[in-house]
N, C-alpha and C positions, 0 to 999 in steps of 0.2 A: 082378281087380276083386272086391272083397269086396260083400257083401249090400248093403250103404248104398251104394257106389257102382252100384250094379245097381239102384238103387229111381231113384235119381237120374239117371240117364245114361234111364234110359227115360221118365223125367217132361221133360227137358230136351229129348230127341226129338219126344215129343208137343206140346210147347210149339211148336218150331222148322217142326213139320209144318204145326199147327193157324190161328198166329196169326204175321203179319207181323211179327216183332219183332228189333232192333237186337241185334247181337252184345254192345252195353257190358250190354243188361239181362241178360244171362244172367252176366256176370260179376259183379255186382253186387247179384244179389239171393242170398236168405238161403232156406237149409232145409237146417235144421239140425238133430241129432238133439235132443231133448228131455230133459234130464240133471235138472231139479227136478223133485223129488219134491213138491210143494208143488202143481206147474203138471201133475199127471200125468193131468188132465181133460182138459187141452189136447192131449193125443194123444203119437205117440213121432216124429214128425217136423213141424214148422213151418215155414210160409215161408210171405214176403210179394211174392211175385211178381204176383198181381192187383193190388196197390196199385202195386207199380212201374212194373207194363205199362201201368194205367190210362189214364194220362194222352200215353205214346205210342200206345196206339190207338183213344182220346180213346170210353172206357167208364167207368160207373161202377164201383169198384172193385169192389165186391159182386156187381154183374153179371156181371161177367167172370169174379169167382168162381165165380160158381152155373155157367157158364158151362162149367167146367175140373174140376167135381164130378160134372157130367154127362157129360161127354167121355172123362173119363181114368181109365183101371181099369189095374190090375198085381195077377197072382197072389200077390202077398205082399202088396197092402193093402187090410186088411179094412174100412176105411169114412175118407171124407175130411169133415171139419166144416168148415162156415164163421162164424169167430171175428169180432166186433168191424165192424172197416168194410171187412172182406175179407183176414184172414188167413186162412191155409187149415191144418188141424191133419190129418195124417195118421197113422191108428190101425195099426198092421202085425197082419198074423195070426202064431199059432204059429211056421206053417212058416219063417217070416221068423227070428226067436228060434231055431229049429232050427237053422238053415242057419249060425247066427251062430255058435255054440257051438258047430260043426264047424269051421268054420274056424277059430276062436282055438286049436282043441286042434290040429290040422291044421300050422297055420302060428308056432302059438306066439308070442312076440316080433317075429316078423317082420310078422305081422299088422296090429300099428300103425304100420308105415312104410307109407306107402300110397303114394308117389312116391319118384321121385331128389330128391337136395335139391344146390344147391351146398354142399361140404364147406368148412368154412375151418378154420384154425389160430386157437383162442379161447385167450387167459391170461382165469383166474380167478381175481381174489384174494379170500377172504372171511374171514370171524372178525373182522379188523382191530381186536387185542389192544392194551391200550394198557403200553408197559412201567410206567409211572408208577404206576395204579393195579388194582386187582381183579378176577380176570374173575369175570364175571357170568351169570346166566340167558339174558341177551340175547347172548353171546358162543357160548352153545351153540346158539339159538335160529341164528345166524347160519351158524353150522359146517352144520348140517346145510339149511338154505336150499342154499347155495353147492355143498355137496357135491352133493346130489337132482340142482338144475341141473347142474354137470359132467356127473353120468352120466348125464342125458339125453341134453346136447346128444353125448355119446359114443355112446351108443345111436344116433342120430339122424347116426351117420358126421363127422362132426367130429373134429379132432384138439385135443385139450384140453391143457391146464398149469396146473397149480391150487398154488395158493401160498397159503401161512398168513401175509397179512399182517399185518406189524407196525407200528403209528403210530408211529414214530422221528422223527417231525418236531413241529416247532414250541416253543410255550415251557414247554410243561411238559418235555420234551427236553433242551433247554437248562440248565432249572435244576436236572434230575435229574443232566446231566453237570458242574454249575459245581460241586456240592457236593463230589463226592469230590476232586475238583480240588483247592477252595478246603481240602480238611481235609486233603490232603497239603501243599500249601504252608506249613497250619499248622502239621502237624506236623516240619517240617525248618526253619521260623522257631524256634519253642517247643520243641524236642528230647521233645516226651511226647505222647500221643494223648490223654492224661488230661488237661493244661492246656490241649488244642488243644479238649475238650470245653468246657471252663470257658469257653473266651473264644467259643465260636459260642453259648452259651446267655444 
């Protein structure tokens, strides 16, 4: 259990201790770590769990807030706000950010796997080049989408197969294979490649 799941599992305790509440709301609410930088007033974990609970244990949501401000302390957070019409913004201390940057150097890659996952067998096809005409910005744009994704979802225990698809179908297809067709037919009609020019122009 890495540090966010340690801030979590002991806010989800204190919930389950404190207040009467329904297994679906602990699945369904949000606290989440805080990733804008824009939103970085708002603290480094959010969640709307007063607003959820509100109405099953028929409080106002900011009550219940102020409620769970008062109630709930964890050595790693250093002060909880209350946001709007009862979000709850959590500020973490140092030692929190310490703890953190030991275990990614600790656990390395492995760190972001934080459960099992069911593993499945995924085809990937991406680039999807068109033979008819030019590849483009958007063709590399696509390659490296497709790729990142692969070696995720390979990261993530998956067994992957990734294919550089080709658009072989449809009518540009068609008339890219009628031409050589039709200019050899031409040229074993007309005996020349040079009269077989003459008569497609």
């Amino acid at each position: 259990m890495n540090s966010f799941e340690t801030v979590k599992q002991a806010f989800l305790n204190f919930l389950k201790d404190n207040f009467a509440l329904q297994e679906d709301i602990f699945t369904s609410m949000q606290f989440d770590i805080n990733t804008d930088e824009q939103k970085a007033a708002f603290g480094d974990i959010c969640s709307n769990i007063a607003m959820s609970a509100a109405k099953q244990l028929k409080q106002n949501p900011r009550a219940l807030a102020q409620q769970i401000v008062e109630k709930f302390s964890h050595p790693l957070i250093k002060k909880i706000e209350i946001a709007g019409p009862g979000f709850l913004n959590f500020f973490l201390n140092d030692q929190w950010f310490t703890n953190l940057a030991q275990e990614i150097t600790h656990n390395k890659e492995q760190f972001f796997i934080t459960k099992p996952i069911n593993t499945k067998k995924i085809h990937i096809e991406f680039v999807s080049a068109n033979p008819t005409g030019p590849m483009h910005v958007g063709h590399g744009r696509n390659g490296i989408l497709g790729d990142v994704l692969a070696r995720t979802l390979n990261f993530l225990g998956h067994t992957i197969h990734k294919e550089f698809y080709i658009n072989d179908a449809g009518a540009q297809i068609t008339k890219l294979g009628i031409r050589p067709i039709s200019t050899w037919y031409c040229i074993v009609a007309n005996g020349s490649l040079k009269k077989c020019c003459m008569t497609m122009e």
